[in-house]
C-alpha positions in Angstrom: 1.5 9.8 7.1 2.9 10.4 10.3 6.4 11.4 9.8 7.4 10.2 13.4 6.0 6.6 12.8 7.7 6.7 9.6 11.3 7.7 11.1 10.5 5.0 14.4 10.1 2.3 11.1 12.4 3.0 9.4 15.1 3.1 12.3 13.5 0.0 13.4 14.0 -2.0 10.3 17.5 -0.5 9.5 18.4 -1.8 13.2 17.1 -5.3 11.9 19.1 -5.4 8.8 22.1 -4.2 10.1 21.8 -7.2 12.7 21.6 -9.5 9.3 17.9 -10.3 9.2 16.4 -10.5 6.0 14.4 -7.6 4.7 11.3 -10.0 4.2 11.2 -11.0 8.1 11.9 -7.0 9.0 8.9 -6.2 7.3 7.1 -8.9 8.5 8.2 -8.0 12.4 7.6 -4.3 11.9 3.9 -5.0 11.0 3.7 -6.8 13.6 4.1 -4.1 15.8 2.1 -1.5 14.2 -1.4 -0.9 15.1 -3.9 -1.9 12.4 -3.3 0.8 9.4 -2.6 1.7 6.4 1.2 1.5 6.9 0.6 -2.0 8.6 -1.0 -3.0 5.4 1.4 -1.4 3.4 4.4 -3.5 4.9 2.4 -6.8 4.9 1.6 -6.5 1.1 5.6 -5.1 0.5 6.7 -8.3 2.9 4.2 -10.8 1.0 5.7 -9.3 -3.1 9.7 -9.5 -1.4 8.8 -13.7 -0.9 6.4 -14.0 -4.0 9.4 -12.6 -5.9 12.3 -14.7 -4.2 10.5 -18.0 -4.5 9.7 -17.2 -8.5 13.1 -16.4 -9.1 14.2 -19.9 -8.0 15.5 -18.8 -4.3 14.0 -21.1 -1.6 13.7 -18.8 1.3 15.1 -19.8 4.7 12.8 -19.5 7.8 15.1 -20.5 10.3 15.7 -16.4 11.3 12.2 -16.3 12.5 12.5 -18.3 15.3 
């Protein structure tokens, strides 16, 4: 992997939940932003477990900070 894409990530979703957003939507945006990958994948199948998880455990996930 690409240790400077890694770094610009990882700064990017620290940023994000430092400004509160959940870890679920910072995955989700990151992805987003990434060129089509293996680390794109990666986060998209981390940000898809983080919500199978929450809403198994009983949590109802609230959507409202991606808008």
């Amino acid at each position: 992997m690409n240790l400077e894409l890694f770094a610009f990530v990882n700064r990017q979703l620290a940023g994000m939940l430092r400004a509160g957003l959940p870890l679920e939507s910072g995955l989700r945006q990151v992805a987003r932003d990434l060129q089509k990958g293996r680390l794109r994948d990666e986060l998209e199948q981390l940000e898809a477990d983080r919500w199978r998880r929450r809403w198994s455990a009983g949590d109802s996930p609230s959507f409202t900070s991606d808008c």
